[in-house]
Gaussian input, Z-matrix of N, CA and C with variables (Angstrom, degrees):
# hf/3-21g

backbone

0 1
 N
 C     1     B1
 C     2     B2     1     A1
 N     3     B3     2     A2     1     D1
 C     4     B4     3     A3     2     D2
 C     5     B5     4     A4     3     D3
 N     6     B6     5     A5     4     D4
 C     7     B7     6     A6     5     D5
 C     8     B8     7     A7     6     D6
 N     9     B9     8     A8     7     D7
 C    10    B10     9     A9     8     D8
 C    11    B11    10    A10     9     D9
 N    12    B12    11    A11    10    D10
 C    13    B13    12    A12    11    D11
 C    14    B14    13    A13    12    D12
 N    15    B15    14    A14    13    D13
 C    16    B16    15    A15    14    D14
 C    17    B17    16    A16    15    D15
 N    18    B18    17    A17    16    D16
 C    19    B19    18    A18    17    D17
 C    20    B20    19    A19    18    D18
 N    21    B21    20    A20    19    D19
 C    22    B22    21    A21    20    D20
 C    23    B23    22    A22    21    D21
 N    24    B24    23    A23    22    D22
 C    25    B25    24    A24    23    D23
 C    26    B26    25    A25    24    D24
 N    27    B27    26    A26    25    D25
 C    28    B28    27    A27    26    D26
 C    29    B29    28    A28    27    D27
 N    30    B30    29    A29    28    D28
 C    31    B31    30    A30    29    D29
 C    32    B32    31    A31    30    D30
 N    33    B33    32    A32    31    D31
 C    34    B34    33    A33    32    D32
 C    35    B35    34    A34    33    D33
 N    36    B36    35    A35    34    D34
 C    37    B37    36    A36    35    D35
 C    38    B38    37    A37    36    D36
 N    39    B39    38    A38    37    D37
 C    40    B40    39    A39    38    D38
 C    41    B41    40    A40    39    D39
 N    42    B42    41    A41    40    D40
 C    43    B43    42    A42    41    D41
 C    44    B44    43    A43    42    D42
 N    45    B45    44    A44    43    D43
 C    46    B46    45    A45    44    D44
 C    47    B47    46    A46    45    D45
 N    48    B48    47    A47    46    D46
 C    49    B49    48    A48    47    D47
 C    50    B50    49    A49    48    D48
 N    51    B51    50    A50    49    D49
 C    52    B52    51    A51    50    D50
 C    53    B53    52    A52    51    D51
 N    54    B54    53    A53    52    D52
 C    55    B55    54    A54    53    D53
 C    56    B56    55    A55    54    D54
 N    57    B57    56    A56    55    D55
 C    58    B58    57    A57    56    D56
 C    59    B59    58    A58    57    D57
 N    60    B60    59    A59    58    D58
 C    61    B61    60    A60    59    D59
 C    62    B62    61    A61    60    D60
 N    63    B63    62    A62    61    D61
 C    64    B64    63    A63    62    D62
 C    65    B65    64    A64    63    D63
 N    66    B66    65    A65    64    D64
 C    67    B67    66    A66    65    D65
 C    68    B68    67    A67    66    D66
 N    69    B69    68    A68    67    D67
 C    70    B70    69    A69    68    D68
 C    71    B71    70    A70    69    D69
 N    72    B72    71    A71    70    D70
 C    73    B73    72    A72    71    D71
 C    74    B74    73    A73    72    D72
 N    75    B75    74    A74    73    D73
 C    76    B76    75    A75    74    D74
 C    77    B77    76    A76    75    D75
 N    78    B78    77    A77    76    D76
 C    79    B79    78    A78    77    D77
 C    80    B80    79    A79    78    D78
 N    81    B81    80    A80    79    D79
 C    82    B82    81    A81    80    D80
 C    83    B83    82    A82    81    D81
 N    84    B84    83    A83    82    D82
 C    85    B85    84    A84    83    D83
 C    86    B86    85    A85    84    D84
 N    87    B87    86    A86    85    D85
 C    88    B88    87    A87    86    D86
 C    89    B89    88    A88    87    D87
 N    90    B90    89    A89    88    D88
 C    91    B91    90    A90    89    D89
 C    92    B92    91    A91    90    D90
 N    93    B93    92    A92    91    D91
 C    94    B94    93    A93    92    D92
 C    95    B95    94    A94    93    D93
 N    96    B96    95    A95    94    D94
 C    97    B97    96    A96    95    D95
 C    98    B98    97    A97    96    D96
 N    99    B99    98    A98    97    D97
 C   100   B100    99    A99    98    D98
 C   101   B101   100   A100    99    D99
 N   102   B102   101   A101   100   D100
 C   103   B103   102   A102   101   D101
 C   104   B104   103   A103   102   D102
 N   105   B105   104   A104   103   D103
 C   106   B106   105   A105   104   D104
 C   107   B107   106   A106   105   D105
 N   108   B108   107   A107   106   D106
 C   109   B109   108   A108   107   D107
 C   110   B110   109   A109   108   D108
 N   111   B111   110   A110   109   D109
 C   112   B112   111   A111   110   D110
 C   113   B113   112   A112   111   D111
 N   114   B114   113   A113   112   D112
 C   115   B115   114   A114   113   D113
 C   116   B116   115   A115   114   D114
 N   117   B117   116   A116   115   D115
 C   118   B118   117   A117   116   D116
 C   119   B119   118   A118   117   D117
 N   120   B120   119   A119   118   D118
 C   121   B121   120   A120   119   D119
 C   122   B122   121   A121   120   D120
 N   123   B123   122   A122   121   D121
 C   124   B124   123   A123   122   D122
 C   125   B125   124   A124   123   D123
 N   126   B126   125   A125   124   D124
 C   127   B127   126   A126   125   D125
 C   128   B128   127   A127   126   D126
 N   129   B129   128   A128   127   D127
 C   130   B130   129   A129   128   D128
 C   131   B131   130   A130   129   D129
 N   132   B132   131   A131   130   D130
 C   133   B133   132   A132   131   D131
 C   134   B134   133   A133   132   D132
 N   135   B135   134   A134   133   D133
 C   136   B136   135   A135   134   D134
 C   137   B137   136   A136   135   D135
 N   138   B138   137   A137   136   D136
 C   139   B139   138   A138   137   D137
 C   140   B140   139   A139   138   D138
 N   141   B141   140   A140   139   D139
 C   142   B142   141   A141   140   D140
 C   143   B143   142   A142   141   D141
 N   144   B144   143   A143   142   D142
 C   145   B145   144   A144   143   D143
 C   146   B146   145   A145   144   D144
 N   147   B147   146   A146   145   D145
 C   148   B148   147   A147   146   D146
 C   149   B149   148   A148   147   D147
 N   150   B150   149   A149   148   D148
 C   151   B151   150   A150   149   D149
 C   152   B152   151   A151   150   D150
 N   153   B153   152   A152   151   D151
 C   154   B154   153   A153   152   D152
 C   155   B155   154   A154   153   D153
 N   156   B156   155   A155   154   D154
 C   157   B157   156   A156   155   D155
 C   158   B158   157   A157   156   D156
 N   159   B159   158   A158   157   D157
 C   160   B160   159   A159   158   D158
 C   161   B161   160   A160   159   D159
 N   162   B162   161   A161   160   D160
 C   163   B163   162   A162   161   D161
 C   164   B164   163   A163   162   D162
 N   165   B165   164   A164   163   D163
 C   166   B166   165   A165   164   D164
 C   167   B167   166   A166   165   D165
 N   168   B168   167   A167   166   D166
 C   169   B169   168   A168   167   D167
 C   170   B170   169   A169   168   D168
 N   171   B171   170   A170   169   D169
 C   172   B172   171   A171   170   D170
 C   173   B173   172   A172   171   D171
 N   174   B174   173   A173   172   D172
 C   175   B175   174   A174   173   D173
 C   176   B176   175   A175   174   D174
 N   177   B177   176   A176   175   D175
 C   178   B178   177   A177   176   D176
 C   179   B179   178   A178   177   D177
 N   180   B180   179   A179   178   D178
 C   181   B181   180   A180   179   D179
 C   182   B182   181   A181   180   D180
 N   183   B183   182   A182   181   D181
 C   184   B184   183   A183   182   D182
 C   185   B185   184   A184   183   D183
 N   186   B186   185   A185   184   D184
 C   187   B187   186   A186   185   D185
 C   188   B188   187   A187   186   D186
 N   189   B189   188   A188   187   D187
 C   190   B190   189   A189   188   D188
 C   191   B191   190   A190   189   D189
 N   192   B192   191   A191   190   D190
 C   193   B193   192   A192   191   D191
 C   194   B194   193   A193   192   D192
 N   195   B195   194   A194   193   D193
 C   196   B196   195   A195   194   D194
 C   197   B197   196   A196   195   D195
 N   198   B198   197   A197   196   D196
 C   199   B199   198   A198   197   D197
 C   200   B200   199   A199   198   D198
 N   201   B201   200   A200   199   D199
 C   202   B202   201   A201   200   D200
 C   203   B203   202   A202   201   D201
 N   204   B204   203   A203   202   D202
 C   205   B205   204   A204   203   D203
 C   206   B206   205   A205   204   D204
 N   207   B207   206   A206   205   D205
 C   208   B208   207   A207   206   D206
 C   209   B209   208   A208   207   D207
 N   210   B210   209   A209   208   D208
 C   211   B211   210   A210   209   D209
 C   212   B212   211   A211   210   D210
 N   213   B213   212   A212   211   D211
 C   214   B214   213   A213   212   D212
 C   215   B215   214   A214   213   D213
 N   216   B216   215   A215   214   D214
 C   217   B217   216   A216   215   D215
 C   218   B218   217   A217   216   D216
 N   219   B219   218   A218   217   D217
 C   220   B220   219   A219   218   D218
 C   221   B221   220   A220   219   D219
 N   222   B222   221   A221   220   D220
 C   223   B223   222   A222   221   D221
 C   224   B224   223   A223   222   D222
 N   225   B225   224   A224   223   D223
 C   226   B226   225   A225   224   D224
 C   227   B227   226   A226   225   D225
 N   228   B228   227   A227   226   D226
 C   229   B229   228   A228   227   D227
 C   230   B230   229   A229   228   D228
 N   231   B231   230   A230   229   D229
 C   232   B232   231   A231   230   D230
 C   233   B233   232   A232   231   D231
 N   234   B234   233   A233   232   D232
 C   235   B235   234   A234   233   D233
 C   236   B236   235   A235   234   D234
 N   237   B237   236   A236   235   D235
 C   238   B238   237   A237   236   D236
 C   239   B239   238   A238   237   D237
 N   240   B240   239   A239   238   D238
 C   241   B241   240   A240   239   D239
 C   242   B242   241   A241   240   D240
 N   243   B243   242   A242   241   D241
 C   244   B244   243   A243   242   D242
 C   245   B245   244   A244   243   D243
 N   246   B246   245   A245   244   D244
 C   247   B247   246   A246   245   D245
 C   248   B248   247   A247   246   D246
 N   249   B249   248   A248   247   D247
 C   250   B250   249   A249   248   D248
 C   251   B251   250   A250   249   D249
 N   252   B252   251   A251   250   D250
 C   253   B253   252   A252   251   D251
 C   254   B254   253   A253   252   D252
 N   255   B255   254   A254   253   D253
 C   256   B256   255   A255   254   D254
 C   257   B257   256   A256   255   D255
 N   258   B258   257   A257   256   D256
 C   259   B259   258   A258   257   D257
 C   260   B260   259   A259   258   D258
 N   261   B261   260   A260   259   D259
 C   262   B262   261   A261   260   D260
 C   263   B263   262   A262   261   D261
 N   264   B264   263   A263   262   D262
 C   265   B265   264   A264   263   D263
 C   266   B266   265   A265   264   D264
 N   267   B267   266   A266   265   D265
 C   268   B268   267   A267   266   D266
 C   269   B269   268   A268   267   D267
 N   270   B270   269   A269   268   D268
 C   271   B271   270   A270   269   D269
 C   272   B272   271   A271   270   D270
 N   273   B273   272   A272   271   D271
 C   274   B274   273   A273   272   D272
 C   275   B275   274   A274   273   D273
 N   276   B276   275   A275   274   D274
 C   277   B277   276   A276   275   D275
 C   278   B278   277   A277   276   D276
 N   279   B279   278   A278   277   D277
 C   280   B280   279   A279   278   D278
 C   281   B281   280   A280   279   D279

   B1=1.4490
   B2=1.5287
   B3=1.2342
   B4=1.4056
   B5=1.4639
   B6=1.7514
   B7=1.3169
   B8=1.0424
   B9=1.8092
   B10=1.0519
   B11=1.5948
   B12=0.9765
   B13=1.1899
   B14=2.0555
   B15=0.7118
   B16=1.5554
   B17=1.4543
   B18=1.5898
   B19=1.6393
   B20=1.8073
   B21=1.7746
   B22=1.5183
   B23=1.4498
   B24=1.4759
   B25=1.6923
   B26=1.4797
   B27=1.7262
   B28=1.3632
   B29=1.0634
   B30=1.8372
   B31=0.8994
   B32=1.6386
   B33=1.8596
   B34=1.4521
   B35=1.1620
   B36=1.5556
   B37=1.0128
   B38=1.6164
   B39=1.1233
   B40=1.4117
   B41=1.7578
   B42=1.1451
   B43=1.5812
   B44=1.6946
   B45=0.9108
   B46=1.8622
   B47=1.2428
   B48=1.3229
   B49=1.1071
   B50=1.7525
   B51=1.3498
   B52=1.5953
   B53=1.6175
   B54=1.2671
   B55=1.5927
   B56=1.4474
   B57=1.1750
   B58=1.5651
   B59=1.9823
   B60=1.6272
   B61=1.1013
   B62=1.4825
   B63=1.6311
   B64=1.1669
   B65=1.7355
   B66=1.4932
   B67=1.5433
   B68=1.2861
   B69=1.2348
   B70=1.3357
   B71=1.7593
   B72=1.0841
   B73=1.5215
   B74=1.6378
   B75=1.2464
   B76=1.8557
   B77=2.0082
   B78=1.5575
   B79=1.6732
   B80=1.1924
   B81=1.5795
   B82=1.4226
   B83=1.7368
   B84=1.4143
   B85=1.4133
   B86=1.5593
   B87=0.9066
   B88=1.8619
   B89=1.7711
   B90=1.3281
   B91=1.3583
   B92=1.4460
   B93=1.2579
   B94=1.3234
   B95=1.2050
   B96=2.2447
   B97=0.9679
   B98=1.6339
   B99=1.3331
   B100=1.2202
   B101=1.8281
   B102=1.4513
   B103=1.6175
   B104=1.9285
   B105=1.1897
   B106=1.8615
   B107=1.3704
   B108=1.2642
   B109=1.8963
   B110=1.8001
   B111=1.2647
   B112=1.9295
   B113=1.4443
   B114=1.2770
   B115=1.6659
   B116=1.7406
   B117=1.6276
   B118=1.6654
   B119=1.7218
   B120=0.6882
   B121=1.5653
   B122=1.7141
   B123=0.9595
   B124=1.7183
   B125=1.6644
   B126=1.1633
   B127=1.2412
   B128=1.8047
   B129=1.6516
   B130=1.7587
   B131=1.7649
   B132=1.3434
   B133=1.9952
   B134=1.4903
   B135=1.3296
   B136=1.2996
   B137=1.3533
   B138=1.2183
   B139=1.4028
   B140=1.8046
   B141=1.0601
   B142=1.4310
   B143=1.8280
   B144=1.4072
   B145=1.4139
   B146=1.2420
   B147=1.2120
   B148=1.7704
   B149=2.2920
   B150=1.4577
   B151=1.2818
   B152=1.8295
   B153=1.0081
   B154=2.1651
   B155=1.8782
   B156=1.1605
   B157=1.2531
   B158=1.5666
   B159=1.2597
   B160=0.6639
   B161=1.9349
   B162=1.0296
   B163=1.6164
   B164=1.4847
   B165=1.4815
   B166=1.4217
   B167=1.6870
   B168=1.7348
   B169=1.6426
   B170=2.0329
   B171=0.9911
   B172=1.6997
   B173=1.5885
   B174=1.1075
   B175=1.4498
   B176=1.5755
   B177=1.7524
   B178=1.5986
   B179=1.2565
   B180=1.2390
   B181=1.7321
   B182=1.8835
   B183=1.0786
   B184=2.0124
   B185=1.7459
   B186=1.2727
   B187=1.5152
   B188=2.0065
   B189=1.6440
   B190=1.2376
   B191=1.5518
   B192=1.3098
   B193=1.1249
   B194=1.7584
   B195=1.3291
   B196=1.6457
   B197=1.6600
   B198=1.1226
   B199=1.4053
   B200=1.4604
   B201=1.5969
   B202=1.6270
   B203=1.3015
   B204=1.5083
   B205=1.3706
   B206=1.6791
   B207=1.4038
   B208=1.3640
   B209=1.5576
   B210=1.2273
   B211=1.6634
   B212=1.6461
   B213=0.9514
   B214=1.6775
   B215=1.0762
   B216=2.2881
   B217=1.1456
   B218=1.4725
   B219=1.7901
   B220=1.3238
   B221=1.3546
   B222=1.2585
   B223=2.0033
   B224=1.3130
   B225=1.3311
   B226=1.4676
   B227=1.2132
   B228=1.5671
   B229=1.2745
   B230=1.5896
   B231=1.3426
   B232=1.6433
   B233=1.5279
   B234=1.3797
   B235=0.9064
   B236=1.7557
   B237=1.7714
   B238=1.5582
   B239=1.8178
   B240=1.3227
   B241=1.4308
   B242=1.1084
   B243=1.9491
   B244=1.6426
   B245=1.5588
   B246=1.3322
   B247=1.6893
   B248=1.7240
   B249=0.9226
   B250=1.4159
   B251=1.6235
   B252=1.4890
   B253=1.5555
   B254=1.6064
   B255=1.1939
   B256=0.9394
   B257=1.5638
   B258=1.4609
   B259=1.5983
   B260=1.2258
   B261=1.4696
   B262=1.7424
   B263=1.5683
   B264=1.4051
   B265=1.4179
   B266=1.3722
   B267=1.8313
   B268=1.6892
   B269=1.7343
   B270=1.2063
   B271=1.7503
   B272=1.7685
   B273=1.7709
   B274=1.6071
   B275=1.5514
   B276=1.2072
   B277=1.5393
   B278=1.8224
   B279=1.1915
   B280=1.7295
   B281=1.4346
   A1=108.85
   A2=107.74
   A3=114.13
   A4=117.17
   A5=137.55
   A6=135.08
   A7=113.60
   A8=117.71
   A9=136.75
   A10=123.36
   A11=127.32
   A12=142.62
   A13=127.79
   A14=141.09
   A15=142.58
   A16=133.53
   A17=142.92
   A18=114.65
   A19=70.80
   A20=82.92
   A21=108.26
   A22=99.07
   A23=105.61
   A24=102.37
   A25=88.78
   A26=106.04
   A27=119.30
   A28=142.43
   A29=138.42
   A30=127.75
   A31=95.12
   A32=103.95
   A33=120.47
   A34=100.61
   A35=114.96
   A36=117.25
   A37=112.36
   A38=139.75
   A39=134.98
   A40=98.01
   A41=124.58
   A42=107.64
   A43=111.07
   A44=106.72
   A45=113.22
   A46=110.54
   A47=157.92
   A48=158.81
   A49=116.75
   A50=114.36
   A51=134.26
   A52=90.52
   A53=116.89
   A54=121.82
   A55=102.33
   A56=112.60
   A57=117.48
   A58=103.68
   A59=118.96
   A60=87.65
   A61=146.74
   A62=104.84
   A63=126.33
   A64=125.01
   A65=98.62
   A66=89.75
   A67=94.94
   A68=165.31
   A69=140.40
   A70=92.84
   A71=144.47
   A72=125.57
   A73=119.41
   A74=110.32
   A75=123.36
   A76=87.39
   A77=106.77
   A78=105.82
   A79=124.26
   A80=112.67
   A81=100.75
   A82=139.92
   A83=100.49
   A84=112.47
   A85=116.04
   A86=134.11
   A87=150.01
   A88=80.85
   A89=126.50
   A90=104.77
   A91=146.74
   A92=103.24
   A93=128.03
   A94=143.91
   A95=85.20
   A96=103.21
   A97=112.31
   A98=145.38
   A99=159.19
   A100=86.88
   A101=96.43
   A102=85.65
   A103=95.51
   A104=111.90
   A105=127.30
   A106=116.12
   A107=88.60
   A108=99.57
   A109=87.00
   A110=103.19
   A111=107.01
   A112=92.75
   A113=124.64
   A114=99.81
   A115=66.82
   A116=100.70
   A117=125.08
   A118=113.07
   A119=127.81
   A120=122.20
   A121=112.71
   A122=95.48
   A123=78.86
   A124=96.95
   A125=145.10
   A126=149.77
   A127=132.48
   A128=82.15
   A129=94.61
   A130=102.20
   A131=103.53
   A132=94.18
   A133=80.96
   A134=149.11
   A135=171.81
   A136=120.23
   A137=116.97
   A138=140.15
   A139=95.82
   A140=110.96
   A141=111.40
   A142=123.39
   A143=123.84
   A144=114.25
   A145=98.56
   A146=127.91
   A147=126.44
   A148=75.36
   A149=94.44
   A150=116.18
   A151=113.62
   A152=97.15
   A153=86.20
   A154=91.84
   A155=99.06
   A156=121.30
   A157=114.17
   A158=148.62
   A159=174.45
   A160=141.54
   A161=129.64
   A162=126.13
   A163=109.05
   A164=118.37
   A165=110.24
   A166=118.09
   A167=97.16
   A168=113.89
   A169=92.29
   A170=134.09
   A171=149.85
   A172=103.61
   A173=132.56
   A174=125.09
   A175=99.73
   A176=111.98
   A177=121.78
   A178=113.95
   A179=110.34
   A180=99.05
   A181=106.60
   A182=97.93
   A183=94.91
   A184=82.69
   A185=127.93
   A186=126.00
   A187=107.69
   A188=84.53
   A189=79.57
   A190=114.90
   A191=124.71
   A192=130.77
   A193=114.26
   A194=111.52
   A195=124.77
   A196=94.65
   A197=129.61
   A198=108.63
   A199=87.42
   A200=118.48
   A201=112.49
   A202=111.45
   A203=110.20
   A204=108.68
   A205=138.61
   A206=105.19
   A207=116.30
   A208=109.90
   A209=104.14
   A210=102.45
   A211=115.70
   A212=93.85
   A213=79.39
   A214=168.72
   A215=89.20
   A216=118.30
   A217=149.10
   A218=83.09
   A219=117.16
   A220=128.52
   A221=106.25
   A222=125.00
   A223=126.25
   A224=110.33
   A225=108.04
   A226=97.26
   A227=153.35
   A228=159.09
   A229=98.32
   A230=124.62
   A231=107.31
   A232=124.92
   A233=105.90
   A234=133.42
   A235=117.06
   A236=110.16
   A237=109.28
   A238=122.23
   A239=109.39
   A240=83.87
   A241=116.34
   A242=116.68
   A243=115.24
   A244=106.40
   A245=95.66
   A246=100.95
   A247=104.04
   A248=125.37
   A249=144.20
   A250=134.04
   A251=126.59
   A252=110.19
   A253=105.85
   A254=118.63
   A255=167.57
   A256=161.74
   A257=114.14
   A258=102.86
   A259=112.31
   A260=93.02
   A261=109.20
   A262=101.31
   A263=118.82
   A264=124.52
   A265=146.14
   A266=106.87
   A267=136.06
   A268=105.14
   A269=100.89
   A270=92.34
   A271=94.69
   A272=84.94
   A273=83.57
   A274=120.70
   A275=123.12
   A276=131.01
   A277=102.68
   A278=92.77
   A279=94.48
   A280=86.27
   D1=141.56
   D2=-176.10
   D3=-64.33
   D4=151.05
   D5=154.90
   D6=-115.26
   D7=137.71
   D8=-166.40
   D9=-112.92
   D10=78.17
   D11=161.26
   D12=-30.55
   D13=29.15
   D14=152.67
   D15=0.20
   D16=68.94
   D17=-159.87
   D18=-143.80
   D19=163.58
   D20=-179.55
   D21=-130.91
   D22=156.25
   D23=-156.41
   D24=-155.61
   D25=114.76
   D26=154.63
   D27=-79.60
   D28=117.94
   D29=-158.14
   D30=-110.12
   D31=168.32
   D32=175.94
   D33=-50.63
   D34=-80.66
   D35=-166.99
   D36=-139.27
   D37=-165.48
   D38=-121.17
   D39=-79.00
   D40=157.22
   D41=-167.03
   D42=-94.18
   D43=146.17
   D44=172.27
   D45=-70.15
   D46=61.41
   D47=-169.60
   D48=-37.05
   D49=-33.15
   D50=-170.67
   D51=-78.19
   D52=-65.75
   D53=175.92
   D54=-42.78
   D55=-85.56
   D56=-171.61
   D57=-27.63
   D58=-61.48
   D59=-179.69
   D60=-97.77
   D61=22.07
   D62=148.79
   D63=-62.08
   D64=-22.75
   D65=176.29
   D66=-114.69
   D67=-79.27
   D68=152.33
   D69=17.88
   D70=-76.64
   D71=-155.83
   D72=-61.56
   D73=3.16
   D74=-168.03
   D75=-74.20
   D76=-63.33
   D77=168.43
   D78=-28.40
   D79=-30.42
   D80=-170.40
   D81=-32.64
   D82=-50.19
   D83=173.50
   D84=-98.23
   D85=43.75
   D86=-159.22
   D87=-106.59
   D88=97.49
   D89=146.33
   D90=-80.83
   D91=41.48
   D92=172.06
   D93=-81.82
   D94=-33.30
   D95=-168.91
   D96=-108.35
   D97=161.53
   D98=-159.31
   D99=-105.32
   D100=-95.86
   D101=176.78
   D102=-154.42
   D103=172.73
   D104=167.55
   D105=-116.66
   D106=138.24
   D107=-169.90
   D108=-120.46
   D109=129.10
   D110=167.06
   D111=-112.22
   D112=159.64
   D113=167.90
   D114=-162.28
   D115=162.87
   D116=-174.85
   D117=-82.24
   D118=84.82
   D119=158.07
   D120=-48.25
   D121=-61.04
   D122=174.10
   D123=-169.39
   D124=167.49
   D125=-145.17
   D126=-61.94
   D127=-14.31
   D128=167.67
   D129=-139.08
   D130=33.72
   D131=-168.87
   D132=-118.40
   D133=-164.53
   D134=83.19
   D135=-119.40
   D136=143.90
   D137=-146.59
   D138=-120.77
   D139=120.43
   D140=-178.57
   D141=-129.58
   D142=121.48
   D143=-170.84
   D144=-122.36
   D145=131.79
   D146=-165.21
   D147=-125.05
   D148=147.71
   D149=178.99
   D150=-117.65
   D151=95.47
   D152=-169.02
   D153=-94.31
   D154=176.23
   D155=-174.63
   D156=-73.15
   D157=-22.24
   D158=130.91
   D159=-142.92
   D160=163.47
   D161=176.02
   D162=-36.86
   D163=-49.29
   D164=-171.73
   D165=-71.68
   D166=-36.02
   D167=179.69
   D168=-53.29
   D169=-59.75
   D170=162.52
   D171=-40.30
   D172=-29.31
   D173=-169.91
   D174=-92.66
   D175=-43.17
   D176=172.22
   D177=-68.05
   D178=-11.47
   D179=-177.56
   D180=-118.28
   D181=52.51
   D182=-163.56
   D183=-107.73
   D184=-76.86
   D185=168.98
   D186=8.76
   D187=-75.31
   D188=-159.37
   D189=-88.65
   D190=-1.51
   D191=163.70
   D192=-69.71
   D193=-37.24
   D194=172.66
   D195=-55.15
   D196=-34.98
   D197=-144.56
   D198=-100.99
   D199=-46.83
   D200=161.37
   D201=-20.09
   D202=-93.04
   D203=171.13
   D204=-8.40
   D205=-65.84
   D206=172.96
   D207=-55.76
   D208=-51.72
   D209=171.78
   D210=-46.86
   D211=-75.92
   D212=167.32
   D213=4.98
   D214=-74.33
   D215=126.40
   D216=13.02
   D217=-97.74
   D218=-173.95
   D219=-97.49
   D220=-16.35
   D221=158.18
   D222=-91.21
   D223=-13.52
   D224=-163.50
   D225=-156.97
   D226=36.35
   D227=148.28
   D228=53.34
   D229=26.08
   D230=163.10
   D231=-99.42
   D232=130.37
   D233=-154.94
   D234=-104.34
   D235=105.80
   D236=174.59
   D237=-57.62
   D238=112.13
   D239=-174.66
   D240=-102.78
   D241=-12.71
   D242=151.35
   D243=-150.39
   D244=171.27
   D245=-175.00
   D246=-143.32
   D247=116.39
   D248=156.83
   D249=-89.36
   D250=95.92
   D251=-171.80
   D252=-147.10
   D253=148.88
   D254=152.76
   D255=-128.33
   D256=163.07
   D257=170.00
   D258=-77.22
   D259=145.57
   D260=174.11
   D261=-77.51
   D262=115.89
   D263=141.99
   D264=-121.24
   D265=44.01
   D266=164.39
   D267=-155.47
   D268=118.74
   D269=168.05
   D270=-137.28
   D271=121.78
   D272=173.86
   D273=-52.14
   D274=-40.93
   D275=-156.97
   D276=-133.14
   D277=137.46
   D278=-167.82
   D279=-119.34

């Protein structure tokens, strides 16, 4: 069963979209992951839902997702302002 990951992420100031999905592309080969959606809330917010393969595929990939995160953080002042996750149990479209 799939895990669903949920976080919203404040930026300083207005977001680089080209950057963002240049680093978004480091996941690419993570087989953990199902797929990542960033999408714009509004010009410094983005809204992000990462889909892993299951809870454990999400439990093996926390390391390096923590350190993403922290990077972030600590290089680039973005800021989690919530996180919501769980297993998926309804998916309209498989």
């Amino acid at each position: 069963m799939n895990y669903v990951v949920s976080t919203i992420w404040k930026h300083p100031d207005d977001m680089d979209k080209a950057r963002m999905r240049e680093v978004q592309s480091q996941w690419r080969d993570n087989p953990n992951l199902v797929n990542i959606y960033w999408f714009e809330i509004d010009s410094r917010t983005h809204g992000s839902v990462s889909i892993f393969t299951s809870k454990s595929a999400f439990e093996a990939n926390l390391a390096r997702q923590e350190e993403h995160r922290s990077t972030s953080t600590s290089e680039h002042s973005i800021t989690m302002t919530h996180e919501a996750q769980g297993e998926c149990f309804a998916i309209l479209h498989d």
